[in-house]
C-alpha positions in Angstrom: 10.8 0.1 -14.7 13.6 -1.9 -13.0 16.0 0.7 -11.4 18.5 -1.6 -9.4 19.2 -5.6 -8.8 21.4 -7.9 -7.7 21.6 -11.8 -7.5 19.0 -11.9 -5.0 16.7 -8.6 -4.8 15.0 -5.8 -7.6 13.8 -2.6 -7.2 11.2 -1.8 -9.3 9.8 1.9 -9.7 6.7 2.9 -11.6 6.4 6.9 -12.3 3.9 9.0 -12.6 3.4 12.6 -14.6 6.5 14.6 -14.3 5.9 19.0 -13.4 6.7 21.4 -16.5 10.0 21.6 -16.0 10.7 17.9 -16.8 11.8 17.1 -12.7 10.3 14.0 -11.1 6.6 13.5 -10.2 4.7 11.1 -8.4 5.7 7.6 -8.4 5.9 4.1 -6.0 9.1 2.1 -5.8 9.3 -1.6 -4.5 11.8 -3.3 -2.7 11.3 -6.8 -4.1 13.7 -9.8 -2.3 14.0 -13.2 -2.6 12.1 -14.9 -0.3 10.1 -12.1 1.2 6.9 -12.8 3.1 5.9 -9.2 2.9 5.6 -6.4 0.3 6.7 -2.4 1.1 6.1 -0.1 -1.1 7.4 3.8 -0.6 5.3 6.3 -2.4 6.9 9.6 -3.8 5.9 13.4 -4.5 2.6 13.2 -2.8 1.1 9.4 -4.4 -1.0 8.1 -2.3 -2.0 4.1 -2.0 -5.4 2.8 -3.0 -6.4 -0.7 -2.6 -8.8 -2.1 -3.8 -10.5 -6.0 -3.2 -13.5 -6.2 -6.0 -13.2 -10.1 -6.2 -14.7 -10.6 -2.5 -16.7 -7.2 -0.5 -14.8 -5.6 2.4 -16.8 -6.7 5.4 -15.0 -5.4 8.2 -12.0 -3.1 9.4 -10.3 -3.6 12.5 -8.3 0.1 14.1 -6.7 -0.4 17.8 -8.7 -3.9 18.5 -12.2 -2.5 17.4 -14.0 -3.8 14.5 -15.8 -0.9 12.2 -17.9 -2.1 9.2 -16.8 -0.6 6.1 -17.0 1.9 4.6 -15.1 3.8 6.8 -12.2 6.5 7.1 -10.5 5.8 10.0 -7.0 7.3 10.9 -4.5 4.3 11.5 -1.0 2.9 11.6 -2.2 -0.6 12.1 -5.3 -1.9 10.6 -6.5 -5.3 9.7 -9.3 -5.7 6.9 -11.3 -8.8 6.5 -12.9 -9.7 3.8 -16.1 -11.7 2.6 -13.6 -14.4 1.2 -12.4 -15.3 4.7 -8.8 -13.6 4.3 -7.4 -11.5 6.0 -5.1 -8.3 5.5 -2.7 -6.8 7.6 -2.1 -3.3 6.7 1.2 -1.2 8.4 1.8 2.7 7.3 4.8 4.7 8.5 2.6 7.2 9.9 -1.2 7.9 11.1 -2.6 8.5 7.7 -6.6 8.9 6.7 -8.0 5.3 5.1 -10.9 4.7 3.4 
């Protein structure tokens, strides 16, 4: 759903189940401005992000300069993933968090 905008940004928020007393649950709300080269994403009441690449395999994952080959659960704030298309993703967390 679109929560907020203005002539040059959105915010869009997608929501989850809510608990039995109708409050909030989970959901993920995006910052989205014109011109942006990157994408954030803040994830509430315990989401978690899963990303997924099934058009081209995972071949590697890079953590601190060291190249792992997946599949892997590394604990990161920084990690690059390449995959068997040639690209390459850049991946930046707020915190250490588990990745698979």
């Amino acid at each position: 759903a679109l929560v907020a905008y203005d002539a040059l940004s959105a915010t869009v928020a997608w929501s989850g189940a809510h608990d039995a007393d109708g409050g909030g649950g989970a959901a993920m709300r995006v910052p989205l401005v014109r011109g942006m080269p990157y994408v954030s994403a803040e994830y509430i009441g315990g989401l978690a992000p899963v990303l997924s690449f099934t058009g081209s395999p995972l071949v590697e994952v890079v953590v601190d300069g060291v190249a792992q080959p997946p599949p892997q659960t590394v604990t990161a704030e920084r990690l690059t993933i390449r995959l068997g298309s040639g690209q390459r993703w850049r991946i930046y967390l707020s915190s250490r968090a588990e990745v698979l």
